[in-house]
VEXDREN-2710 file (C-alpha; in Angstrom, 1 decimal):
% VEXDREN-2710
k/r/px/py/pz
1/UNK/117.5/-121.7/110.7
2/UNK/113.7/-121.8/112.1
3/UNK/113.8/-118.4/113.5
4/UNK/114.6/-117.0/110.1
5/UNK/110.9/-117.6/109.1
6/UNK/109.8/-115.2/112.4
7/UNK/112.7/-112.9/112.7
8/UNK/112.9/-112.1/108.7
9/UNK/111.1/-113.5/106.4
10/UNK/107.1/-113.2/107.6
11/UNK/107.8/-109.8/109.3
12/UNK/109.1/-108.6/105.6
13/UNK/106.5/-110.1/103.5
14/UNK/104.2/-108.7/105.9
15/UNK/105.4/-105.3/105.2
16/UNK/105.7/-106.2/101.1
17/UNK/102.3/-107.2/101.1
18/UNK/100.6/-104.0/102.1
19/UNK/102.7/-102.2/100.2
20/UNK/105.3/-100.6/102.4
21/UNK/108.8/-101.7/101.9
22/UNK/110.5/-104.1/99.2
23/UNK/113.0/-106.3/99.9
24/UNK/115.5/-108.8/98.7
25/UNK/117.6/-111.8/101.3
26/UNK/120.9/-113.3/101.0
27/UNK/121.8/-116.4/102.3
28/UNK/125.8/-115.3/102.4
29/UNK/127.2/-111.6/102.5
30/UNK/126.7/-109.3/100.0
31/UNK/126.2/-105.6/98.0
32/UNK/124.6/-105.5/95.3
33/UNK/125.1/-102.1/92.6
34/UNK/121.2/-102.3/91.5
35/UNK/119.9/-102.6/94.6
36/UNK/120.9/-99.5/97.6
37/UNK/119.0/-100.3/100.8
38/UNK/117.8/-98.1/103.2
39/UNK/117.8/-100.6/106.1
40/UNK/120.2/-103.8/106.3
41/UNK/119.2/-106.7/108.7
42/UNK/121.8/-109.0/109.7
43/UNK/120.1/-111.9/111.5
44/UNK/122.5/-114.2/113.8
45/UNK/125.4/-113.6/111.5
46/UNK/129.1/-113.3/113.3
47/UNK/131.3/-114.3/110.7
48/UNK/133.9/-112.0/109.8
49/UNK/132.4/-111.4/105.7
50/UNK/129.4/-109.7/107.4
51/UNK/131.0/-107.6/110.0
52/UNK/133.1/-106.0/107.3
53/UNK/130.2/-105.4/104.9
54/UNK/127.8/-104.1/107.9
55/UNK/130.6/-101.2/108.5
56/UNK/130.8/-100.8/105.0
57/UNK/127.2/-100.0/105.1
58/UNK/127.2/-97.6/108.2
59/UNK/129.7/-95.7/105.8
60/UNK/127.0/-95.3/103.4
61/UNK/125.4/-93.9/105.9
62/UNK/122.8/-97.0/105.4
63/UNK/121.1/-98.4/108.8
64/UNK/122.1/-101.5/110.4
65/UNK/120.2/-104.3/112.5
66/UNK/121.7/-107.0/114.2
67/UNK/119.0/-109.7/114.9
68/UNK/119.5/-112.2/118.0
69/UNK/117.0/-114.6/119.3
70/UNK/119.3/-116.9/121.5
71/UNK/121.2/-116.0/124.5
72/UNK/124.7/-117.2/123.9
73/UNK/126.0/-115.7/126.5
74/UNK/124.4/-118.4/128.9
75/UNK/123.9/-121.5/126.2
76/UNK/123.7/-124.6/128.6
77/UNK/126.9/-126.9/128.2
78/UNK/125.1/-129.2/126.7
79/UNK/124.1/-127.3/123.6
80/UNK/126.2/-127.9/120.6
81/UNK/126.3/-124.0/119.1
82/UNK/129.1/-124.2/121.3
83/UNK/131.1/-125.6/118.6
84/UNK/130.0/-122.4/116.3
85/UNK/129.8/-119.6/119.3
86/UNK/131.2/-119.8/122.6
87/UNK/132.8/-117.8/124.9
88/UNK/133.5/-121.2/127.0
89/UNK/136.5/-123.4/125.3
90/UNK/135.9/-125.8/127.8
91/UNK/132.5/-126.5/126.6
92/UNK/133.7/-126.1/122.5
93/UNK/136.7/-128.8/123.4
94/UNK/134.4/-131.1/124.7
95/UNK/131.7/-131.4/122.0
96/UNK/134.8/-131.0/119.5
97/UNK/136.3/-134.3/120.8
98/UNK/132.8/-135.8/121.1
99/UNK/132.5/-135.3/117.1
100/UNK/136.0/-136.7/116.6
101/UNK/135.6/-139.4/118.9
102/UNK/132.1/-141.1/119.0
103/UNK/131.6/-142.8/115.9
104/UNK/128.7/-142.0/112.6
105/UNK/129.1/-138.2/114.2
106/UNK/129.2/-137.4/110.6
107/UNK/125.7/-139.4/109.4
108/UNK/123.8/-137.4/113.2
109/UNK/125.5/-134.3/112.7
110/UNK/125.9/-133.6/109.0
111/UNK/125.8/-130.1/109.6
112/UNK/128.7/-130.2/111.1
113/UNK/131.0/-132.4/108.9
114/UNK/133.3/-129.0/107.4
115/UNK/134.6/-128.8/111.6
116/UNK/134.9/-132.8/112.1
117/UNK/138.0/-131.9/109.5
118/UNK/139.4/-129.6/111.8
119/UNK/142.0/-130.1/114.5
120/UNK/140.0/-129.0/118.4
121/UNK/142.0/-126.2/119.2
122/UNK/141.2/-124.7/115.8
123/UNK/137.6/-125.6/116.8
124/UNK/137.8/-123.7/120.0
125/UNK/139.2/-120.6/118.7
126/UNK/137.3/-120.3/115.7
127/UNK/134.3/-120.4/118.1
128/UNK/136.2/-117.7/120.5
129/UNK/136.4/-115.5/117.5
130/UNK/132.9/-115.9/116.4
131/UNK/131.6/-115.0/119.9
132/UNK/133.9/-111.5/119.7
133/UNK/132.5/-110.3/116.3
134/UNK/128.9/-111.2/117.9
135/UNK/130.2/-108.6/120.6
136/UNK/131.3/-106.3/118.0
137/UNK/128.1/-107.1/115.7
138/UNK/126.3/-105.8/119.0
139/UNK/128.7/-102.8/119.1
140/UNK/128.8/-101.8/115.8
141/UNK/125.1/-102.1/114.6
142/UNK/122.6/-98.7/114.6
143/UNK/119.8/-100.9/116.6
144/UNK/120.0/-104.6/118.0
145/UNK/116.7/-106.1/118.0
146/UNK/115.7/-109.3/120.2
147/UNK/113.0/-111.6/120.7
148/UNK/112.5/-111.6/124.8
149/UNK/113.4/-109.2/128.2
150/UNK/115.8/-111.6/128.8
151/UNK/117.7/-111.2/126.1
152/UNK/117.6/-107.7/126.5
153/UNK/119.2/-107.5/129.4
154/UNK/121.7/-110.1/128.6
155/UNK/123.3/-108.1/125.8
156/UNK/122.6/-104.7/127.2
157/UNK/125.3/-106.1/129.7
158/UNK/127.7/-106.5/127.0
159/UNK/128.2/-102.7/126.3
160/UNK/124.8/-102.7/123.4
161/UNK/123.3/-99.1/123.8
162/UNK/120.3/-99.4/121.6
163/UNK/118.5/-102.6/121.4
164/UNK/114.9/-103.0/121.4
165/UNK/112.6/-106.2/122.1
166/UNK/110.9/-107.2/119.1
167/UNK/108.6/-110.3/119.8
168/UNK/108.1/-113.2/118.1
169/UNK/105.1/-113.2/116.4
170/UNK/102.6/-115.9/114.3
171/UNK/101.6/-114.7/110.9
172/UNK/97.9/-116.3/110.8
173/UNK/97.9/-117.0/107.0
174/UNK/100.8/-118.9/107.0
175/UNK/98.9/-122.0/108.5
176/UNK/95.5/-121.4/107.3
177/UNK/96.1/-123.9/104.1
178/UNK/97.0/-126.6/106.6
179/UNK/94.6/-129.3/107.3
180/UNK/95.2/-131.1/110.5
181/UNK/95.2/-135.1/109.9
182/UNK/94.3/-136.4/113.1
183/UNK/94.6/-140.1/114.5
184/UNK/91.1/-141.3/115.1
185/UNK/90.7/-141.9/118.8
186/UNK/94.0/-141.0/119.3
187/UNK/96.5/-138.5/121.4
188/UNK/99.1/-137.8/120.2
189/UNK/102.0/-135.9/122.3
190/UNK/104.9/-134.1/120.1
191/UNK/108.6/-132.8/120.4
192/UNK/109.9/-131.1/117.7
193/UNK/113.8/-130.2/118.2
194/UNK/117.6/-130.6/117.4
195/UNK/120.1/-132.0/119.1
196/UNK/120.8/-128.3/120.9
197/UNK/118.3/-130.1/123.4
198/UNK/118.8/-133.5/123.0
199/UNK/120.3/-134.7/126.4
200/UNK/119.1/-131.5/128.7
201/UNK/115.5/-131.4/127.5
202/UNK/114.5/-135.0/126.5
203/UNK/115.9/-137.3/128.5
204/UNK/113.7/-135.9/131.9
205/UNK/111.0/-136.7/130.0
206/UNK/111.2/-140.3/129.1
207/UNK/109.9/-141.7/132.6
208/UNK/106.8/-139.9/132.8
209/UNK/105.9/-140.1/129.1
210/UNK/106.8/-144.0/129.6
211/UNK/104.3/-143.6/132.4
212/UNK/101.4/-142.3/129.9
213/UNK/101.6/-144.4/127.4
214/UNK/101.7/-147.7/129.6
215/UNK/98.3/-146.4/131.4
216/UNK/96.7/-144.7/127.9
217/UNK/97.1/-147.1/125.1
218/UNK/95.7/-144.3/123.0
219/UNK/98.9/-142.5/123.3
220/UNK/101.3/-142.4/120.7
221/UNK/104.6/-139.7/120.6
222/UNK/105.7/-138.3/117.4
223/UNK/109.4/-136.6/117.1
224/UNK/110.4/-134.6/114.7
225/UNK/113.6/-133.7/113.9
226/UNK/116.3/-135.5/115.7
227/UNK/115.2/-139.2/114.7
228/UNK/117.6/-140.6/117.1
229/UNK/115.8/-139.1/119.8
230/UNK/113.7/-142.0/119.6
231/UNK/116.0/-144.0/121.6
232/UNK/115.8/-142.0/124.9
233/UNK/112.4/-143.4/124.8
234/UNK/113.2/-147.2/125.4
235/UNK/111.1/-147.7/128.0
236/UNK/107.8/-146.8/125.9
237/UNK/105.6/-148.8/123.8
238/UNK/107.8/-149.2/120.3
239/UNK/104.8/-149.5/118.4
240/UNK/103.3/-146.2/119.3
241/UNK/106.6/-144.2/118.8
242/UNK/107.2/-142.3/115.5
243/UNK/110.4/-140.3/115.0
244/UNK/111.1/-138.5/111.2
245/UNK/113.8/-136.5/110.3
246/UNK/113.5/-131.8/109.7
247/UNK/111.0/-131.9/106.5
248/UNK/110.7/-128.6/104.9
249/UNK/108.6/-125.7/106.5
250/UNK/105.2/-126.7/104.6
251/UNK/105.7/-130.4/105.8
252/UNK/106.5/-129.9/109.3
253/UNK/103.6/-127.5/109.7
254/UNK/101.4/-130.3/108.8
255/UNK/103.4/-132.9/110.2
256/UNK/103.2/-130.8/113.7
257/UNK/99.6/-130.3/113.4
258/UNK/98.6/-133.6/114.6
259/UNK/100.1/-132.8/118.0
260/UNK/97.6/-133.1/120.6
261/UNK/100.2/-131.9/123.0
262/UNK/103.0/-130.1/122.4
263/UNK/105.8/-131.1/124.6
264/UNK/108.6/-127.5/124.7
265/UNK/110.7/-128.7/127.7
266/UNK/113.6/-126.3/128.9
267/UNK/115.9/-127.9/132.0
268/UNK/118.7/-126.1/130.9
269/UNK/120.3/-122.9/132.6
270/UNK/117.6/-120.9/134.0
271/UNK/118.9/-117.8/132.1
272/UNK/119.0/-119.7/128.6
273/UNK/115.5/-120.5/129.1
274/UNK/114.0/-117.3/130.0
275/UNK/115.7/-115.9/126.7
276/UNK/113.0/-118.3/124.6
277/UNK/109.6/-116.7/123.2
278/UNK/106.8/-118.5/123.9
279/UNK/106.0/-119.1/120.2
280/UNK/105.1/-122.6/120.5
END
């Protein structure tokens, strides 16, 4: 997902550049013969393939991270990783019957197309169990790393004795080949999301955005990402409104470069919120 590029990916090319540490990623668990580590991260990972091969490791006496950026012990009800995490089966039932129920769930939510086949208590406890082997993942692992305080404090509740706070970061270069196209004598305000924050975050925003653009007819809103956010915005001018689906990382970079503004709302629980960095 997106924080794979600042939690991973940058931090070990980073290291690989100046010469301090090779490394190889997997997308799915797995050893390899050729290749004995002397560090294993495991980044937002709690299905039950990785827990097994993580204690496998700690045999070996190789170290273990477990990476966490989100705090899913206090995910607003709203937010769909209920239906992949939860300690809640209230919350998983209810977005499982909202996938079963409300209809071309499958063209929105593609991603999630493998649990529209399954039945909703299957759903729930699937989620249940996924939420235990994070507990376990925090349990288990030499050093938990997170992105904020908050989430520090969060999971030091749940029995993790060493975790550190290990901040989301920019790496400079990776934006200094993009070229900002702007709109001439234009202002552009952005969102870039999922639907995670589709109803909690978006919709308190329509009224006053509406609001802008009536009184600045130089104001046009781009979303990327969740195209159908486009019509929480009904009351704005249609003509200024541009909404595109997730590109890949070199195309939203430039594609998110022609915000003027960059709108990060967060009306969800107070807790969930305080566990974002303030990368944007």
């Amino acid at each position: 997902d997106a924080s794979f590029w600042y939690r991973a990916k940058w931090p070990m090319q980073a290291l690989a550049e100046k010469g301090l540490a090779t490394f190889r990623m997997y997308m799915s668990p797995r050893a390899d013969t050729d290749f004995i580590p002397d560090l294993v991260i495991f980044h937002r990972v709690v299905d039950p393939e990785s827990l097994t091969l993580l204690k496998e490791f700690k045999k070996q006496g190789i170290k273990t991270v477990f990476d966490l950026d989100d705090d899913y012990v206090y995910l607003d009800p709203t937010n769909m990783a209920h239906l992949t995490c939860s300690k809640d089966r209230t919350a998983v039932t209810r977005h499982a019957n909202a996938l079963k129920t409300i209809p071309n769930m499958v063209e929105i939510f593609p991603q999630y197309k493998w649990l529209m086949e399954k039945d909703v208590k299957w759903i729930a406890d699937n989620a249940f169990a996924n939420f235990d082997r994070m507990v376990q993942f925090l349990h288990e692992a030499d050093l938990v790393t997170v992105s904020t305080e908050s989430l520090r404090k969060t999971y030091s509740g749940w029995g993790c004795r060493n975790i550190a706070v290990l901040p989301n970061l920019e790496k400079e270069s990776e934006w200094s080949g993009v070229v900002r196209a702007p709109l001439l004598s234009k202002i552009v305000i952005g969102w870039s999301g999922g639907f995670s924050h589709f109803f909690t975050d978006l919709k308190p925003l329509a009224s006053p955005i509406s609001r802008v653009m009536k009184e600045n007819e130089n104001v046009h809103l781009h979303l990327i990402g969740a195209v159908e956010a486009k019509s929480i915005f009904e009351g704005c001018p249609q003509d200024r409104i541009f909404a595109e689906p997730w590109q890949g990382f070199d195309k939203y970079k430039e594609m998110i470069s022609e915000f003027d503004i960059n709108l990060a709302p967060s009306y969800g629980k107070k807790k969930f919120a305080e566990g974002k960095s303030a990368i944007r």
